[in-house]
N, C-alpha and C positions, 0 to 999 in steps of 0.2 A: 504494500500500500504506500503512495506520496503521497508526501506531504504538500498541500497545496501554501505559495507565497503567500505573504501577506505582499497586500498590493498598495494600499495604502502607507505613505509616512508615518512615523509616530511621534515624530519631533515637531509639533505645529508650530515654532519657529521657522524651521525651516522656509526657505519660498516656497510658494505654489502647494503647502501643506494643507493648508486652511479648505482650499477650494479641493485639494483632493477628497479629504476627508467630506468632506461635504457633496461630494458627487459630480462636482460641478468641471465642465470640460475647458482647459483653458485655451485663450485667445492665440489667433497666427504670430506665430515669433517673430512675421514680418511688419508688425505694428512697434517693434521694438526700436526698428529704424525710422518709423515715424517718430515717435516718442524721441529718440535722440535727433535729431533734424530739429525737433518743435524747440528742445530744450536747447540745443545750440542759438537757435536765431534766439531766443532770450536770454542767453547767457555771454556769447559774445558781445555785444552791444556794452552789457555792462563791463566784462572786461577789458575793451577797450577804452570806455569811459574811466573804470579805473589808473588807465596808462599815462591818460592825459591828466586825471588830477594828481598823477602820481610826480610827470614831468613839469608839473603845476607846483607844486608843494614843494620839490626839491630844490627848486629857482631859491623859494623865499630864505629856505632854512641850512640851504648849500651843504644836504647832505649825500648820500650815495643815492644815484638816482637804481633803480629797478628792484627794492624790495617789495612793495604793492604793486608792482606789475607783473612780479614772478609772482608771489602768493596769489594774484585774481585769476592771471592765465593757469594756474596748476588746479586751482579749484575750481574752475570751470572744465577743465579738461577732467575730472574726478567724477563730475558732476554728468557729463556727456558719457561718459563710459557705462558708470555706473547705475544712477538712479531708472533712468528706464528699464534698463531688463528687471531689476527687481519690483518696480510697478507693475510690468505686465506679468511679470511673476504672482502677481496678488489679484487679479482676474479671473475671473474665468465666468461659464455661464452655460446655461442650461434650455435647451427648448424640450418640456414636456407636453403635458396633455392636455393641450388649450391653453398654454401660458410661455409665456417667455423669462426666467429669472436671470437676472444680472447679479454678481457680486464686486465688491472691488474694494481694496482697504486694506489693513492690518491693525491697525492702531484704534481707528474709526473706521467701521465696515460698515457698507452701503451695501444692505439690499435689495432689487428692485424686481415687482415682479408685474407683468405687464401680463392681460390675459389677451387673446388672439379676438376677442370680440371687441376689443376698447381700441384696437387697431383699427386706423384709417386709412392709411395711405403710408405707402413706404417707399422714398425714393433712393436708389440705388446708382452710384456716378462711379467714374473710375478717371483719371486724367488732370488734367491744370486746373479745368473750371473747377473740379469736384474735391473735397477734402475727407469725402469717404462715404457713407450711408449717412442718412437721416431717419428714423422714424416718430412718425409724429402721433401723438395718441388725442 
């Protein structure tokens, strides 16, 4: 006789434990590159604004210029690397039997569960115009 795996995590720290446990199937790993793309264009912007108050600051106080510019660009690049895959690590979601449930969170978890009759219209894009699915209840 096997013995069958446990299939589930048992460490709900772990990423993507939460929604194991819970049944729930998780998101395309190709949102992960959306997620760092989105996170870039809002984090560079500040790291370069960092550069220049940085080249700003050291005028006045004539000291070594590029300590706030190295610490913004390295935590911005930390930032880019990192937090996205463990976000969509905290996803995941379920279509059952007349419903749709969402989860998403670790800390603060959203649950969300939409049933397929409160559904109206669902529009679907792929390309520049589009920044992904819509659905509207």
């Amino acid at each position: 006789m096997t013995a069958i795996a446990e299939t589930h995590p048992t460490d709900p720290f772990e990423p993507g434990a939460i929604n194991a446990i819970e049944g729930l199937d998780p998101v395309d790993p190709a949102f992960t590159q959306v997620l760092r793309v989105t996170t870039a264009l809002n984090l560079i912007p500040l790291a370069i604004g960092a550069s220049i108050f940085d080249l700003l600051l050291i005028r006045h106080i004539e000291g070594p210029y590029g300590l706030i510019t190295a610490l913004a660009w390295i935590a911005a690049i930390v930032m880019i690397v990192t937090f996205p895959s463990r976000r969509v690590s905290r996803w995941g979601y379920r279509i059952g039997e007349g419903q749709l449930r969402v989860a998403r969170g670790w800390l603060f978890r959203t649950d969300t569960i939409v049933p397929f009759v409160r559904v109206q219209h669902i529009d679907v894009g792929q390309g520049r115009s589009s920044a992904g699915s819509a659905c509207r209840t």
